[in-house]
gemmi code that builds the backbone of each chain (N, CA, C; Angstrom):
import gemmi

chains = {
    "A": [
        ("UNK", (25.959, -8.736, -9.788), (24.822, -8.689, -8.854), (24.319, -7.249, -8.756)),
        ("UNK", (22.888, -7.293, -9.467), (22.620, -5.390, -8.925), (22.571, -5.224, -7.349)),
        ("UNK", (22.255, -5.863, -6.674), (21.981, -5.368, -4.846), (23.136, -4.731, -4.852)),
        ("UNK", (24.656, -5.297, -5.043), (25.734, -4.925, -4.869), (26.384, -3.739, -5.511)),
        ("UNK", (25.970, -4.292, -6.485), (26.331, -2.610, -7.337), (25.410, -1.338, -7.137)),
        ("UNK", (24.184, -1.566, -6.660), (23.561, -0.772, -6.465), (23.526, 0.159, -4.941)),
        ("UNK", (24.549, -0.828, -4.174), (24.714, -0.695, -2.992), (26.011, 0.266, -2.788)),
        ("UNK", (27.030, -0.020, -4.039), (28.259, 0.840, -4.258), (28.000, 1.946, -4.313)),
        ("UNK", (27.502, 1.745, -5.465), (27.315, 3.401, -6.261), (26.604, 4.303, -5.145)),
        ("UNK", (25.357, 3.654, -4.129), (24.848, 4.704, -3.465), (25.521, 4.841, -2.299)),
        ("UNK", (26.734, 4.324, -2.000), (27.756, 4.293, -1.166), (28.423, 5.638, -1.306)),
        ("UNK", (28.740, 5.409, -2.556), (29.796, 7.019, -3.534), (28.914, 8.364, -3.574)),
        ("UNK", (27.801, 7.550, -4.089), (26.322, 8.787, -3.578), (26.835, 9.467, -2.554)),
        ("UNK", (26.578, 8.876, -1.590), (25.771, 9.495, -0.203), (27.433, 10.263, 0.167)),
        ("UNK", (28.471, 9.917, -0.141), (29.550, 10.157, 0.544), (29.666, 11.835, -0.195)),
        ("UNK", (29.520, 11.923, -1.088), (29.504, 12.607, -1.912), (28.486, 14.166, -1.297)),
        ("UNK", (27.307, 13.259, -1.340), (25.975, 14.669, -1.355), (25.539, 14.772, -0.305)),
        ("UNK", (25.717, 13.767, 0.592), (25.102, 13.880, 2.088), (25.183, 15.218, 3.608)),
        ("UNK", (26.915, 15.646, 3.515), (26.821, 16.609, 3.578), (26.151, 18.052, 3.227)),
        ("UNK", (26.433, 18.448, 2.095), (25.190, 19.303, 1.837), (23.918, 19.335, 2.032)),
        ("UNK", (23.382, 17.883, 1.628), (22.026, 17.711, 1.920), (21.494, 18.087, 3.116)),
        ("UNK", (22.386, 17.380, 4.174), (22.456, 17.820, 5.795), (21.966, 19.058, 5.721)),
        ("UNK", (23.156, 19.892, 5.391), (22.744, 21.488, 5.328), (22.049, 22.239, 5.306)),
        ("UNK", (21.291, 22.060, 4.234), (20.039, 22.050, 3.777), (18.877, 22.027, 4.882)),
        ("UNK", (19.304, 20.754, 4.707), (18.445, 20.224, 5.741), (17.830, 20.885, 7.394)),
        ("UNK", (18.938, 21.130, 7.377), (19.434, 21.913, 8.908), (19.106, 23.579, 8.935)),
        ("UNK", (19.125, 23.775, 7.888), (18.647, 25.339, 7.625), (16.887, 25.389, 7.872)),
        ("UNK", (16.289, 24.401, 6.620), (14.761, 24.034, 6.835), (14.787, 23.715, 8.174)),
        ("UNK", (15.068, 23.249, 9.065), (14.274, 22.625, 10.256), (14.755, 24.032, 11.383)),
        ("UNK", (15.526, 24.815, 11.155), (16.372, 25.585, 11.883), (16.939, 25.404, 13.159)),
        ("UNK", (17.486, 23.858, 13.192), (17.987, 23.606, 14.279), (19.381, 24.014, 14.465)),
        ("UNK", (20.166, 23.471, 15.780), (21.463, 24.445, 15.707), (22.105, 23.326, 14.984)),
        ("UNK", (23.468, 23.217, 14.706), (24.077, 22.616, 13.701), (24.646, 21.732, 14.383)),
        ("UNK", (24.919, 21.787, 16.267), (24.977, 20.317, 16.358), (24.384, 19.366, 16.655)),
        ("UNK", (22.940, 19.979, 17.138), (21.694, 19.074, 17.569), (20.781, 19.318, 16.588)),
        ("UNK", (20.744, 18.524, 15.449), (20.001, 18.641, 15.015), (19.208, 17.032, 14.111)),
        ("UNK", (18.343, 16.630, 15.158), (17.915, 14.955, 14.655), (16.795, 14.883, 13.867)),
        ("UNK", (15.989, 16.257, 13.938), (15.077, 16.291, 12.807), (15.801, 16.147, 11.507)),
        ("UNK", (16.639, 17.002, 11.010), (17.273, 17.310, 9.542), (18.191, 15.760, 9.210)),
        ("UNK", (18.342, 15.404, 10.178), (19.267, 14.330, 10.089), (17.748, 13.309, 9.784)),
        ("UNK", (16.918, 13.127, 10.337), (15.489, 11.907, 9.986), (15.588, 12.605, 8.620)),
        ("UNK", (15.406, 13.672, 8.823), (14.168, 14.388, 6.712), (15.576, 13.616, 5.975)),
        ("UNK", (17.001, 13.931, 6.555), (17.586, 13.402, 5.167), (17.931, 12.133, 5.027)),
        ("UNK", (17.453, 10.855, 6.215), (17.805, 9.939, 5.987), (16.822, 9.024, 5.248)),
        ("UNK", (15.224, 9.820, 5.600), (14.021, 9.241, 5.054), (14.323, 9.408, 3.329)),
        ("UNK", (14.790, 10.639, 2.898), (14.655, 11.117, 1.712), (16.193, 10.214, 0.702)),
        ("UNK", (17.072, 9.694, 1.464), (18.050, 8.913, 0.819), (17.286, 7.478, 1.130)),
        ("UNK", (16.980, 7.096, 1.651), (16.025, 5.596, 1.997), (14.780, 5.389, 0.567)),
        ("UNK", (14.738, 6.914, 0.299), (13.367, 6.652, -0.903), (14.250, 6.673, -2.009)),
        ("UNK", (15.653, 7.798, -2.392), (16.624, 7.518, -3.486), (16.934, 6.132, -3.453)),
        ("UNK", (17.409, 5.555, -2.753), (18.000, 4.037, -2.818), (16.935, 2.874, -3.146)),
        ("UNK", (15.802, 3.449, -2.545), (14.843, 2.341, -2.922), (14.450, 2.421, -4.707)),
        ("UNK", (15.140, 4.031, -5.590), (14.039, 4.022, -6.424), (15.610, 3.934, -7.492)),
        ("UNK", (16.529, 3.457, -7.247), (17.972, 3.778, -7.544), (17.841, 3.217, -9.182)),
        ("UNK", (17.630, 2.261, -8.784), (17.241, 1.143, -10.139), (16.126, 2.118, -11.030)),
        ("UNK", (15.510, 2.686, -10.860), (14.453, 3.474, -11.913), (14.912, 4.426, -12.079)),
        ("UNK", (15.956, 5.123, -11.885), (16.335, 6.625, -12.164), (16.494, 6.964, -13.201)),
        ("UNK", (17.056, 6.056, -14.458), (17.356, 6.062, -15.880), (17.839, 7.405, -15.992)),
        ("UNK", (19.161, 7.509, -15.399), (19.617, 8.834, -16.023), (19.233, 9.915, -15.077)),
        ("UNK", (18.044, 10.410, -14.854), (17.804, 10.986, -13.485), (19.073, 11.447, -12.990)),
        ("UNK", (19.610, 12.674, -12.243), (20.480, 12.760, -11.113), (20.158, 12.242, -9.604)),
        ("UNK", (20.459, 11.068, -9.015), (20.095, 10.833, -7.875), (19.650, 12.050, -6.705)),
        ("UNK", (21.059, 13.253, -6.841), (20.975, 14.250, -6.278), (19.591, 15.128, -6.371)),
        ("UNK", (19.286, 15.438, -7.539), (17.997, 15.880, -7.544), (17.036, 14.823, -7.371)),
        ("UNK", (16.508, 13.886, -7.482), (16.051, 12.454, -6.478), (15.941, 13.250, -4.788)),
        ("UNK", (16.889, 13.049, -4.292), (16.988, 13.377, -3.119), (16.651, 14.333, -2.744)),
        ("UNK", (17.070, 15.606, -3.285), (16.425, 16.995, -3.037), (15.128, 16.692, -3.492)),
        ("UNK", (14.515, 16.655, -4.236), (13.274, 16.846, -4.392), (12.411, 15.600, -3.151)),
        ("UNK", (13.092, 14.611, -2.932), (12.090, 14.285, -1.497), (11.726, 14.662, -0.345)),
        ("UNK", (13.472, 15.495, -0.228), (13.703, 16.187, 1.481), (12.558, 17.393, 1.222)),
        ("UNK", (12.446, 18.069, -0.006), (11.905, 19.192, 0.058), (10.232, 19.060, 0.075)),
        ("UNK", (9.668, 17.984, -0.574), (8.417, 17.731, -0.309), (8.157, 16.757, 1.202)),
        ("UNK", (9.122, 16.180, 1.266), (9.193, 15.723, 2.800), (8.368, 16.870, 3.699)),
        ("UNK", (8.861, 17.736, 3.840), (9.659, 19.063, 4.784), (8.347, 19.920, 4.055)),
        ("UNK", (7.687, 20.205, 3.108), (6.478, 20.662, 2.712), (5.805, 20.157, 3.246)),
        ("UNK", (5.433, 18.380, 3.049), (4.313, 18.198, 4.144), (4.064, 18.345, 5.459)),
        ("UNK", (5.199, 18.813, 5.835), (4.696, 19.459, 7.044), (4.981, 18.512, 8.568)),
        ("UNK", (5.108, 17.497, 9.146), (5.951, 16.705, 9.990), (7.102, 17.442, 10.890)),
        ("UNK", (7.624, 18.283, 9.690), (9.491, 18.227, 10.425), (9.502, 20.056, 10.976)),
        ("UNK", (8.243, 20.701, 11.101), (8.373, 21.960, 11.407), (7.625, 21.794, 12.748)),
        ("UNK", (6.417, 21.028, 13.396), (5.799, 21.350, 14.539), (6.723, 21.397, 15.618)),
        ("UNK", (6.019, 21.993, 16.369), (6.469, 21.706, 17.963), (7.913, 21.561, 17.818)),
        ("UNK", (8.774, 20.914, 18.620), (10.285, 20.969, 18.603), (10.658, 21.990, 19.507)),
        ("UNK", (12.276, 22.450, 19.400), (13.001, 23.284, 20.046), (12.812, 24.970, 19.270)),
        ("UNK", (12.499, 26.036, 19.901), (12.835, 27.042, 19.216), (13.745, 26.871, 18.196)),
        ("UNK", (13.519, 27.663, 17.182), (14.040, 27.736, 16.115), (15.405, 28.548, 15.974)),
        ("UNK", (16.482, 28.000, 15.669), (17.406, 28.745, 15.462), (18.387, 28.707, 14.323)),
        ("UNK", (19.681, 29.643, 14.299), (20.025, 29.571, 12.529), (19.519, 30.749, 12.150)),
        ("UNK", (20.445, 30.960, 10.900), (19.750, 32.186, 10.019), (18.352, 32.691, 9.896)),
        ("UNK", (18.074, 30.984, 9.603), (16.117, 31.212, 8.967), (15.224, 31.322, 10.148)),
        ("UNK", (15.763, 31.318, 11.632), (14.337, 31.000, 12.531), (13.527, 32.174, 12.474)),
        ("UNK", (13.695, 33.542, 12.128), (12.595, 34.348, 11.851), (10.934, 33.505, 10.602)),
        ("UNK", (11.569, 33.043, 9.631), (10.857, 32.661, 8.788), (10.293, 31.318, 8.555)),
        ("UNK", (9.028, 31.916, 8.172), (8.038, 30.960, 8.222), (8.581, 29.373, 7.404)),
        ("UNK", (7.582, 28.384, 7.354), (8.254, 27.137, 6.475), (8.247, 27.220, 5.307)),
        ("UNK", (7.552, 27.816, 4.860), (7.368, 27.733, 3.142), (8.741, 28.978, 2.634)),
        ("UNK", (8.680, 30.002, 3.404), (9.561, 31.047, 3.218), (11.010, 30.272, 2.952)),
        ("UNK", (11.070, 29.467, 4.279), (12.243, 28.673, 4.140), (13.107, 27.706, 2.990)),
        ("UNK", (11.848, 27.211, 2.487), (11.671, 26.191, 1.209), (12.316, 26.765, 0.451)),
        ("UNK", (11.456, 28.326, 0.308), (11.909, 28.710, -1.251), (13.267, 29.324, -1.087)),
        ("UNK", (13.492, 30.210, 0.040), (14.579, 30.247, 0.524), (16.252, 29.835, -0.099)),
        ("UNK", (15.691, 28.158, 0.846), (16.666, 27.034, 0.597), (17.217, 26.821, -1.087)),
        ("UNK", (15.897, 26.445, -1.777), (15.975, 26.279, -3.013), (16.344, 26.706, -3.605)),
        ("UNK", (15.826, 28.239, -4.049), (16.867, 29.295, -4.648), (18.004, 29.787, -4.535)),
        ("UNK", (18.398, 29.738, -3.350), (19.630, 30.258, -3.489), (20.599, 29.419, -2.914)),
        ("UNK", (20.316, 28.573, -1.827), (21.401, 27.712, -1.171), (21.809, 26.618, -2.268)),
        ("UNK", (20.475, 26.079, -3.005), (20.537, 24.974, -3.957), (20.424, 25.716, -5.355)),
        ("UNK", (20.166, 26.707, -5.633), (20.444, 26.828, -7.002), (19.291, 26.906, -7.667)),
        ("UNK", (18.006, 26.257, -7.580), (17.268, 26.064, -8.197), (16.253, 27.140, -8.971)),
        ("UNK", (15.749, 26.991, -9.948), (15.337, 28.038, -11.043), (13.813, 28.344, -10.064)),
        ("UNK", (13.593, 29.770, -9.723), (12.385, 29.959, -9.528), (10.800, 29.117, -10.232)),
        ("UNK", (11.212, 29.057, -11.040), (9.895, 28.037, -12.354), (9.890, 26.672, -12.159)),
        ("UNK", (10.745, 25.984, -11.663), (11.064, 24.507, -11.128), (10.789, 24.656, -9.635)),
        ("UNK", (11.006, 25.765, -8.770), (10.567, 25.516, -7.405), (9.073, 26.186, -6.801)),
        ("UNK", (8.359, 26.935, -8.273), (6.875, 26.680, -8.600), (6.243, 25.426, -8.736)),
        ("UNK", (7.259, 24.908, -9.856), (6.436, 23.335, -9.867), (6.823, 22.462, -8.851)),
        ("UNK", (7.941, 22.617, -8.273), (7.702, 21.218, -7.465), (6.870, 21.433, -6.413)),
        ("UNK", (6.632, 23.106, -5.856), (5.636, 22.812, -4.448), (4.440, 23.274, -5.725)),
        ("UNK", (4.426, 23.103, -6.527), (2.854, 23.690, -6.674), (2.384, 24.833, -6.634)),
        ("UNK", (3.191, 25.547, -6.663), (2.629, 27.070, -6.440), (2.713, 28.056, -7.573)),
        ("UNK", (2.185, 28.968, -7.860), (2.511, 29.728, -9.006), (3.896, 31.072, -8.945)),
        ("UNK", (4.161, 31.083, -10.219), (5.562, 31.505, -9.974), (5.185, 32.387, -9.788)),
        ("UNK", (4.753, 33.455, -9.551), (4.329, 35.196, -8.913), (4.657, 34.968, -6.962)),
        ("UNK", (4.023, 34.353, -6.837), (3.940, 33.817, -5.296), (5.328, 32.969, -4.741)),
        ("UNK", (6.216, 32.072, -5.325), (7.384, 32.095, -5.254), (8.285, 33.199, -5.250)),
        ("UNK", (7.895, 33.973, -5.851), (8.885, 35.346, -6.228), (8.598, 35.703, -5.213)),
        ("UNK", (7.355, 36.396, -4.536), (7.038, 37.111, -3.537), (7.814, 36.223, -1.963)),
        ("UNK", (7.486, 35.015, -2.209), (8.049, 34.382, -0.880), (9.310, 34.618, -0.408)),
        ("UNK", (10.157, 34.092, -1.707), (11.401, 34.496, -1.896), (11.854, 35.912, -1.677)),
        ("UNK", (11.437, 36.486, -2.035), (11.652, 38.459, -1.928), (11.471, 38.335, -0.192)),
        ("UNK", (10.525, 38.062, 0.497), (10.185, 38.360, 2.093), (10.965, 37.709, 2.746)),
        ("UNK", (11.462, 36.509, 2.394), (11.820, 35.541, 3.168), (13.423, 36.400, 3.012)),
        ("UNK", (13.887, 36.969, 1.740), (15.388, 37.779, 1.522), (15.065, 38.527, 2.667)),
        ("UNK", (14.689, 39.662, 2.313), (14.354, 40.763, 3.188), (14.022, 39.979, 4.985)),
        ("UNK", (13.819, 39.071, 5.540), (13.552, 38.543, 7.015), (14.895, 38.204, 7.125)),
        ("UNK", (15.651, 37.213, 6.610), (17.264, 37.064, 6.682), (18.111, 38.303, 6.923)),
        ("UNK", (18.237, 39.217, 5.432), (19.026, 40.783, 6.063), (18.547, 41.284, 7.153)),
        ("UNK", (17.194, 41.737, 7.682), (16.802, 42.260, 8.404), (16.014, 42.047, 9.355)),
        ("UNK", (16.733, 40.891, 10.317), (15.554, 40.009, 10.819), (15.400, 41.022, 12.004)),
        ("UNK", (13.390, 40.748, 12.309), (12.723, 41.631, 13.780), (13.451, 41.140, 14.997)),
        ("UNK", (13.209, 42.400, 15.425), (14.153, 42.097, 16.659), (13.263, 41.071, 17.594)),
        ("UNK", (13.608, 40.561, 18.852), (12.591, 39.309, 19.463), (12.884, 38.355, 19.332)),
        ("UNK", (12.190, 37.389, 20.418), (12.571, 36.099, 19.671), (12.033, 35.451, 18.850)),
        ("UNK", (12.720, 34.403, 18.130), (11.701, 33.920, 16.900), (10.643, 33.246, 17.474)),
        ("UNK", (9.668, 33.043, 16.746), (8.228, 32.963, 16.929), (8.598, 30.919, 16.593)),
        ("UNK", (7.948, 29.814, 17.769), (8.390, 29.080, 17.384), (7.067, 28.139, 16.595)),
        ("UNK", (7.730, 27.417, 16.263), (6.796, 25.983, 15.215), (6.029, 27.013, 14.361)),
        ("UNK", (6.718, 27.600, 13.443), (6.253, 27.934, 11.925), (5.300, 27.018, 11.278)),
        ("UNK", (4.071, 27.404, 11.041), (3.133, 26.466, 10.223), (3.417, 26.991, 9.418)),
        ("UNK", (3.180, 25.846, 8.226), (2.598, 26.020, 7.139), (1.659, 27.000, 6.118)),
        ("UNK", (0.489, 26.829, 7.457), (-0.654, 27.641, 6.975), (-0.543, 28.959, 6.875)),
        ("UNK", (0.189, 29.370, 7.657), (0.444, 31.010, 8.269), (1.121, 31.600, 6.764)),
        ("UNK", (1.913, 30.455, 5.971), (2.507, 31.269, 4.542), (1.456, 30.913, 3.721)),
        ("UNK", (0.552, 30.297, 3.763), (-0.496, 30.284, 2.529), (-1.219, 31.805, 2.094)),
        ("UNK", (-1.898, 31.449, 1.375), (-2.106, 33.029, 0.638), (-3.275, 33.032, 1.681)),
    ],
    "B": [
        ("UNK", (25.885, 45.625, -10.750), (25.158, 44.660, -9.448), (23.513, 44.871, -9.670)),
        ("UNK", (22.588, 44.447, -10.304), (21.337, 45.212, -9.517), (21.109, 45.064, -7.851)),
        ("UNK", (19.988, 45.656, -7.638), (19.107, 45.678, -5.778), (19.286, 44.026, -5.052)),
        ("UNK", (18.618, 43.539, -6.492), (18.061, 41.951, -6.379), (19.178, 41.204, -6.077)),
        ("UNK", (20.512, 40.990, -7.031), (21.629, 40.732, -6.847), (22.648, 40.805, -5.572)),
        ("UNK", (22.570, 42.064, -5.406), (23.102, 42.428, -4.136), (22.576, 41.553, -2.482)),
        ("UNK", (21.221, 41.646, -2.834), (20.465, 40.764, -2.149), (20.978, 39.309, -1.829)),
        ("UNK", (20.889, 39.033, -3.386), (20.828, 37.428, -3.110), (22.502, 37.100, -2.698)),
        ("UNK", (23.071, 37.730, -3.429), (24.832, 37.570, -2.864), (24.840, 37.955, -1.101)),
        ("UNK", (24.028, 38.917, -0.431), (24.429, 38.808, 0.578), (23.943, 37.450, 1.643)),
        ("UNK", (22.586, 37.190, 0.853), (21.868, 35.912, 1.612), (22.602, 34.934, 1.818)),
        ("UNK", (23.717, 34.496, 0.296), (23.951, 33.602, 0.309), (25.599, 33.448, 0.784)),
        ("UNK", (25.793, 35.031, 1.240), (27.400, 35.162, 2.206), (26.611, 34.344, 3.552)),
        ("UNK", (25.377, 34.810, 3.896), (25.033, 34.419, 5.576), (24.760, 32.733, 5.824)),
        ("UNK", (24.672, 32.216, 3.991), (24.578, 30.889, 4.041), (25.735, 30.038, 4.755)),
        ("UNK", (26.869, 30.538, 4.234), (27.876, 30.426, 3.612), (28.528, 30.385, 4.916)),
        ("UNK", (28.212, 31.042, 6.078), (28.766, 32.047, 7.556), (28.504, 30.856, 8.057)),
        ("UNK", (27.146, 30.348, 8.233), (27.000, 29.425, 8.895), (27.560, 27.903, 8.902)),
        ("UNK", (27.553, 26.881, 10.190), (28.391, 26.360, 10.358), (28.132, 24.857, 9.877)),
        ("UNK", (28.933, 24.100, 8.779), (28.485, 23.369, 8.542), (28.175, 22.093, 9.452)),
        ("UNK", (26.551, 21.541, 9.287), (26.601, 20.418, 10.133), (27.488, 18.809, 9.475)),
        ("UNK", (27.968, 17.783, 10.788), (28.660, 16.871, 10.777), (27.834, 15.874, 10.478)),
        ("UNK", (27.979, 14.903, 9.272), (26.974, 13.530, 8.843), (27.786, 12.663, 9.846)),
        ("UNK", (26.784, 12.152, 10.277), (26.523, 11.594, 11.728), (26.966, 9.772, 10.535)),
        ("UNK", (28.305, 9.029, 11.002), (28.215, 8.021, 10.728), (27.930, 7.155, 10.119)),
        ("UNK", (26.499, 6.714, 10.971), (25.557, 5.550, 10.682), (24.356, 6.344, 9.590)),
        ("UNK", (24.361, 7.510, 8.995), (23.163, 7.636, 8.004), (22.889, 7.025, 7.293)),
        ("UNK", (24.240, 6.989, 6.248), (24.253, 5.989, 5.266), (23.752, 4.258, 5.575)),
        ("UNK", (24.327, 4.454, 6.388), (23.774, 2.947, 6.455), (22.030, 2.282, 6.755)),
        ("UNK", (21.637, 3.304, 7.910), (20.378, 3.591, 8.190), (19.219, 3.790, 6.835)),
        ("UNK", (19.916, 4.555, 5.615), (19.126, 5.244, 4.342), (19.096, 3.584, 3.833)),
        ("UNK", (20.006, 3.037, 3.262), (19.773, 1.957, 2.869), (19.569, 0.705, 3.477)),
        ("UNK", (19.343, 0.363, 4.947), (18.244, -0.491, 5.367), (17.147, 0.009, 5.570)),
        ("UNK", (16.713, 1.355, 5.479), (14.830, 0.990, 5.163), (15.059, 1.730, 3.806)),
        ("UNK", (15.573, 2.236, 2.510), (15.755, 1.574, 1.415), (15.436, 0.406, 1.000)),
        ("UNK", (16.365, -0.885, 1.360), (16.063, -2.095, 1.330), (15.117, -2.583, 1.938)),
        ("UNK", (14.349, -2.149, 2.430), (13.358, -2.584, 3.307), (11.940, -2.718, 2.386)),
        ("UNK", (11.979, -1.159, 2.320), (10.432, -0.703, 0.694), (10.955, -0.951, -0.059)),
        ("UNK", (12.200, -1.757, -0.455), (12.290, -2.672, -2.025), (11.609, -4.038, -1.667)),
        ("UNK", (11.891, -4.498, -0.540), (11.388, -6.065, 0.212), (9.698, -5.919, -0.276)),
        ("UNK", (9.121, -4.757, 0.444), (7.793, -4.816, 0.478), (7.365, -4.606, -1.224)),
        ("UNK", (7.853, -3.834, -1.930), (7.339, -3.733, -3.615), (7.278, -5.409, -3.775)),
        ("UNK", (8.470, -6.230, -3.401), (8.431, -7.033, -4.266), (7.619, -7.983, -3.636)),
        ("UNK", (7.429, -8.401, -2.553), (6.303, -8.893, -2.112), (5.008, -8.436, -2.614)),
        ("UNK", (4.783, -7.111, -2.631), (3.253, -7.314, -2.745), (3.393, -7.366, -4.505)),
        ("UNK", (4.286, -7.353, -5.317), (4.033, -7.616, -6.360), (4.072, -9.162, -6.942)),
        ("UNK", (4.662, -10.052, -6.004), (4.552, -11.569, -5.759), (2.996, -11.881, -5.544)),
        ("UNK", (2.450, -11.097, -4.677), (1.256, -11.351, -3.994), (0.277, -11.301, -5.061)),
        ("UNK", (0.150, -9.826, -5.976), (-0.611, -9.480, -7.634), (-0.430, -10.408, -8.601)),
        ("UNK", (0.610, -11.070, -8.783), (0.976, -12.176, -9.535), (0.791, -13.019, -9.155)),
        ("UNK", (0.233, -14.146, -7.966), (0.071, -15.083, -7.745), (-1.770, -14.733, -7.047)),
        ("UNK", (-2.343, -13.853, -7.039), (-3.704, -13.762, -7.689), (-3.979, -13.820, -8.999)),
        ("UNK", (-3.582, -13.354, -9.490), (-3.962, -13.712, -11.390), (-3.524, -14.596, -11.341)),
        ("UNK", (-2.160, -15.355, -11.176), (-1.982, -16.696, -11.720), (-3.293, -17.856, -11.349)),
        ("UNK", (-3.676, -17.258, -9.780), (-4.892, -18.606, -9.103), (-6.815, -18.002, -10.149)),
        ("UNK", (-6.686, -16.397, -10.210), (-8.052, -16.441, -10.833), (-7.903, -16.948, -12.569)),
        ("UNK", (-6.791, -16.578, -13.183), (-6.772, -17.602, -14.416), (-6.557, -19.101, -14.336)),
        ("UNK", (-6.229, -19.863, -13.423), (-6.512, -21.417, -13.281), (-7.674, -21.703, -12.809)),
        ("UNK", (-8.394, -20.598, -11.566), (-9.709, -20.568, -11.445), (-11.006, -20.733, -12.504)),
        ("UNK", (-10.560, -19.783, -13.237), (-11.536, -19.408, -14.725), (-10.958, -20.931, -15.721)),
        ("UNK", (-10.018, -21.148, -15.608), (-10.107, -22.422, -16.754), (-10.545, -23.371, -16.343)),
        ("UNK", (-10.244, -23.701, -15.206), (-10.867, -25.161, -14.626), (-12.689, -25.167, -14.858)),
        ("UNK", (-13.092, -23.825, -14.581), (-14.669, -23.426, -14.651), (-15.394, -23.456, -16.174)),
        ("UNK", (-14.467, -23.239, -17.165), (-14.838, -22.977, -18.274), (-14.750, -24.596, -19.044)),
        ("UNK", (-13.810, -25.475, -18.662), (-13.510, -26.321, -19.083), (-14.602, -27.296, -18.191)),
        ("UNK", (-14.907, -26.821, -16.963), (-16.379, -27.768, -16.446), (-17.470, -27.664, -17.392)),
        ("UNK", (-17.848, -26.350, -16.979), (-19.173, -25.789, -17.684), (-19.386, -25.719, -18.858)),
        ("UNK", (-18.398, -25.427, -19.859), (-18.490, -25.643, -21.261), (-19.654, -24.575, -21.678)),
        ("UNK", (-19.626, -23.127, -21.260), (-20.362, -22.337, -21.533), (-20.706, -21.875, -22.807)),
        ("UNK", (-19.856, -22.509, -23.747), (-20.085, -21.899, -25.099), (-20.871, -22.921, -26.030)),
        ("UNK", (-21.298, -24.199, -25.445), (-21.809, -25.353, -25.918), (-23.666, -24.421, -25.513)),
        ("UNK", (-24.203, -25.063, -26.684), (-25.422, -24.814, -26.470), (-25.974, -25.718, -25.143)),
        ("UNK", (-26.613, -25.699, -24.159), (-27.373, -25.947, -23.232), (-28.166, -27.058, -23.978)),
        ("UNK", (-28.223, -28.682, -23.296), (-29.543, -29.654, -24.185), (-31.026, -28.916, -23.516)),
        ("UNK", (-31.670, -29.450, -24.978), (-33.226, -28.826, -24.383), (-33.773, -29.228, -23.348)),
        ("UNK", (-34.895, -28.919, -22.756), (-35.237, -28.912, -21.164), (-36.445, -29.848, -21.685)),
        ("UNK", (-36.947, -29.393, -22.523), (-38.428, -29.686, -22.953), (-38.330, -31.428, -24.384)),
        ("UNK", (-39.273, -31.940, -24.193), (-39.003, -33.247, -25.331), (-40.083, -32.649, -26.736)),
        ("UNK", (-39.000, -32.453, -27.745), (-39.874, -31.781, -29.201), (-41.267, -32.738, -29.107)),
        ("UNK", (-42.047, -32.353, -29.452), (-43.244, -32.984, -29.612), (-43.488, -33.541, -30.536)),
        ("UNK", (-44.143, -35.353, -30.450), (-44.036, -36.512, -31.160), (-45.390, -35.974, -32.595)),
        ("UNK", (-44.918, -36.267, -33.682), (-45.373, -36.118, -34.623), (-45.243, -37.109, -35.453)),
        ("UNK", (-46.286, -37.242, -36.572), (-45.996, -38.335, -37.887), (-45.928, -39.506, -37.648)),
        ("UNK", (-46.370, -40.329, -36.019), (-45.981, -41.365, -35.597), (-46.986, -42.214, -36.373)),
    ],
}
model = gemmi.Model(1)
for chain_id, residues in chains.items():
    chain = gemmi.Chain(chain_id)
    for i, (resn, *xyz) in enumerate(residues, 1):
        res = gemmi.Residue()
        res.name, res.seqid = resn, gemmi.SeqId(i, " ")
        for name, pos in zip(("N", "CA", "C"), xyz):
            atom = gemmi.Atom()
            atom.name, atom.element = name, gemmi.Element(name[0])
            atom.pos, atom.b_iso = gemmi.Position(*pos), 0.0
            res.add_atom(atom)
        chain.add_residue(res)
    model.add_chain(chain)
structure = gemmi.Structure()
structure.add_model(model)
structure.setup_entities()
């Protein structure tokens, strides 16, 4: 029966990557690490779209499946308004800062792949990435500035 | 080490500092009932695409097999009587 088998395997999935994902997760939204129900929605929406697409993956890593939903999830923009002040490492930095942030270095991902998945050109990733380093080591003193738009990191 | 390096190793000590959050239970389970949910709806509305074509191709045959559109039309007009 695929329902069943398909139901296993993303059983072993989730047991597996869900933690981290959390993480992740929890960094982007910059909530504190034990209240945090936004990061917990972005990653349950973004395993709800892996499982639905489980059967088409052909090889695919589910894991990257998943990351790449939470992260365009969390690009469009939903999981940053309004909310609780921002807190965590990243609450100095803006959302997009965060993204690339996350991507590069928490997840690994190649600067040229986290151009293409938000769309942006790799000069401007670099730069995000470079500010968003530099706001982490040396974050302004104050409090963080809350509900980071979007727009505010556009060029 | 380069500048850059140094950098990113320290970012990713402050990653590292911080505290990991606890997967709450019921996620898993939650991911795959509305998972299963937008598999329900694909396959419905792809039931729904398939059982329009199935009704406009029985539509179109029943019509074609009335009308007989490819048969010449009889004339309207009576040829005119000659040689009588």
């Amino acid at each position: 029966m695929r329902g069943a088998r398909r139901a296993r395997e993303f059983e072993a999935f989730v047991a597996g990557a869900a933690g981290r994902l959390l993480h992740a997760a929890t960094l982007l939204t910059a909530e504190p690490t034990d209240a945090n129900p936004r990061a917990r929605q972005l990653l349950t929406a973004s395993l709800a779209h892996t499982y639905a697409s489980w059967d088409r993956l052909r090889g695919e890593d589910p894991y990257d499946c998943a990351r790449r939903e939470l992260a365009l999830r969390y690009a469009r923009g939903a999981w940053h308004r309004g909310g609780p002040p921002p807190d965590g490492p990243l609450a100095h930095l803006k959302a997009r800062e965060r993204l690339v942030l996350v991507l590069r270095l928490f997840e690994g991902v190649g600067e040229e792949q986290v151009a293409a998945l938000l769309g942006l050109p790799q000069e401007r990733v670099g730069a995000l990435h470079a500010r968003a380093m530099a706001l982490v080591l040396h974050p302004p003193r104050g409090p963080a500035p809350d509900g980071p738009a979007m727009s505010g990191a556009a060029p | 080490m380069s500048l850059q390096e140094r950098k990113e190793a320290a970012v990713r000590a402050v990653f590292d500092r911080a505290p990991r959050p606890v997967v709450p239970p019921g996620l898993c389970a939650e991911a795959m009932r509305r998972g299963e949910r937008t598999l329900r709806r694909r396959r419905t509305a792809r039931r729904v695409l398939w059982c329009v074509l199935l009704a406009a191709v029985a539509a179109f045959t029943v019509w074609a097999a009335v009308a007989r559109p490819w048969e010449e039309p009889p004339a309207r007009t009576t040829p005119p009587l000659t040689g009588w």
